[in-house]
C-alpha positions in Angstrom: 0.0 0.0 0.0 1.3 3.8 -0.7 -0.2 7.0 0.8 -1.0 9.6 -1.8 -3.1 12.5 -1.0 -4.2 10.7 2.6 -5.5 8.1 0.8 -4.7 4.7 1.0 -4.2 2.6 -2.3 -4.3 -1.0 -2.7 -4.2 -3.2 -5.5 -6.8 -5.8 -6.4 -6.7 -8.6 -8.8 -9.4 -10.6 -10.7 -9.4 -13.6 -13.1 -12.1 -12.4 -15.8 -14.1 -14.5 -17.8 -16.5 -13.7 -20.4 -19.8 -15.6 -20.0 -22.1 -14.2 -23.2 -21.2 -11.6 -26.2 -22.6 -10.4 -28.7 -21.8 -7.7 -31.5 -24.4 -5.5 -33.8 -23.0 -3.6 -36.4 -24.0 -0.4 -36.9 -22.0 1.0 -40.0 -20.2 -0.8 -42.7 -20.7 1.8 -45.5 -17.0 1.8 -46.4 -13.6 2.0 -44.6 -13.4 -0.5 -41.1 -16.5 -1.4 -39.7 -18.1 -0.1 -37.0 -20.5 -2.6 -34.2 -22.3 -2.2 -30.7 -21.0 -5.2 -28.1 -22.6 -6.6 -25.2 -20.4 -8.8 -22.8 -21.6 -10.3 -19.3 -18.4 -10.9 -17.2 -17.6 -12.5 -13.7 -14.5 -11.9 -11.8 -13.2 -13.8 -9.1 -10.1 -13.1 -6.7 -9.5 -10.5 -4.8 -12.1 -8.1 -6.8 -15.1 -10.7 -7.4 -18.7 -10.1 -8.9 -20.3 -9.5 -11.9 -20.2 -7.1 -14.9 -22.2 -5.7 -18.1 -20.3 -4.2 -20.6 -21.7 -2.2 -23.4 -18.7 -1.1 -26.0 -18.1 0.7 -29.2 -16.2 -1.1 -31.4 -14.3 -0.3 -34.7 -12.7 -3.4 -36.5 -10.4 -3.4 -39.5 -10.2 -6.0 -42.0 -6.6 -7.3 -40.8 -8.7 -8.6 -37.3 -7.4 -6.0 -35.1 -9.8 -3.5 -33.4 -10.2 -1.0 -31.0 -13.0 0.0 -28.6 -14.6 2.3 -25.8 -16.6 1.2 -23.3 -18.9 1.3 -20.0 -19.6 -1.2 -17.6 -21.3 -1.5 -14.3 -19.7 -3.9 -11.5 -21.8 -5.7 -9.1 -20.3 -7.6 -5.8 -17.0 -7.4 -4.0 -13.7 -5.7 -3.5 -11.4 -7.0 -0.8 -14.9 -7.5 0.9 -16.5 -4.5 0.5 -19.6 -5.1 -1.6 -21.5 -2.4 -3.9 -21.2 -1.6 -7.0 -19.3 0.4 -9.5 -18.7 2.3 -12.9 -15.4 1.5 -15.1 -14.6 3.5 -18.5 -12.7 1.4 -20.6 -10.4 1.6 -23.6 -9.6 -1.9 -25.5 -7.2 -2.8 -28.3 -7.1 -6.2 -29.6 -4.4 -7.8 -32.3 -3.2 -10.9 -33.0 -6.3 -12.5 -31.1 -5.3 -10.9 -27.6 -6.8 -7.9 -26.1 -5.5 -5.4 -23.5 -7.6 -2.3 -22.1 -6.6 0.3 -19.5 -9.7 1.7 -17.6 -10.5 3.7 -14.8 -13.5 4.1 -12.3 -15.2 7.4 -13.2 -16.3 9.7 -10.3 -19.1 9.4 -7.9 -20.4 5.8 -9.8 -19.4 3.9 -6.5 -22.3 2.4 -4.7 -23.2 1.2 -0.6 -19.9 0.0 0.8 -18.1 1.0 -2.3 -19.2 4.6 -2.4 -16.0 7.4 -2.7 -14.2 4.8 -5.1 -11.6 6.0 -7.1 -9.2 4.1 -9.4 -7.5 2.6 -12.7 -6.0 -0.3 -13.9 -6.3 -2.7 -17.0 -5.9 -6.3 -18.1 -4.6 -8.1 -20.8 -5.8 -12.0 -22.2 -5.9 -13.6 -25.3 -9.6 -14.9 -26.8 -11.0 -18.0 -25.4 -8.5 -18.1 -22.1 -9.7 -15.6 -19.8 -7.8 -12.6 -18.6 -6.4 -11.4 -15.5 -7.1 -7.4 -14.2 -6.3 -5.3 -11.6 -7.8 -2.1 -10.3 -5.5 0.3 -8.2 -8.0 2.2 -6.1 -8.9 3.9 -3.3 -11.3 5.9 -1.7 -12.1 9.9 -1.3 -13.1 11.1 1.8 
C-alpha cells in the first residue's frame, strides 16, 4: 500500500471470464467497420462479482480492433460489496486484447461509495484474462 493525498491505495486482482457476447453492427458503408458489443463478465479473486459491458467497437479487415466502453460492477472488493462504474479503452491484435480503464467519479455504490481508481488487463480470446484495479477511496 502507498499513501497519496491521505488516501490509501491498494491493488486488487481478478481472473475475468466472459460468459455471453454479442456484437451488432451499426455502419459498414466503407472503410473499417463499426459494431455495438454486449459482454456479461464475472470476476473472481481479490475483486469478485459481476459485470455488463456495453462497447463501441471499430474493427479493421486485418482482425485488429479498437473499442470504448462502459460497464457496471456488481459484488465485492477486498470485501467490501456495492457496486461500481469503469470507462474502458480496449485494443485487440493478434487474437489478444489489453484495455486500460479507470472508475469514473461518484459511480461507486453502498460500501463502495467514494471509489476511485485505474487499472487494466490483458488475455488472449478463449483463455480468460487477468485485471487489476489500483484504487482507493475519497473522503
Amino acid at each position: 500500500m502507498r499513501m497519496t493525498n491521505d488516501a490509501v491505495r491498494r491493488t486488487a486482482r481478478a481472473t475475468i471470464c466472459v460468459r455471453n457476447s454479442e456484437a451488432h453492427p451499426y455502419d459498414e458503408s466503407g472503410g473499417p467497420e463499426l459494431a455495438v458489443l454486449s459482454l456479461d463478465e464475472t470476476f473472481s479473486g481479490e475483486w469478485a462479482g459481476e459485470s455488463t459491458v456495453r462497447a463501441l467497437q471499430l474493427r479493421r479487415e486485418d482482425g485488429s480492433a479498437m473499442m470504448v466502453s462502459l460497464q457496471r460492477f456488481r459484488g465485492t472488493l477486498y470485501g467490501r460489496r456495492g457496486s461500481f462504474v469503469l470507462e474502458g479503452r480496449e485494443v485487440i491484435h493478434d487474437k489478444r486484447i489489453s484495455a486500460t480503464w479507470s472508475v469514473v467519479p461518484g459511480s461507486g455504490t453502498e460500501e463502495l461509495a467514494g471509489l476511485r481508481g485505474e487499472g487494466g488487463f490483458a488475455g488472449e480470446f478463449g483463455t480468460g484474462s487477468t485485471g487489476t484495479l489500483d484504487y482507493w477511496f475519497e473522503g
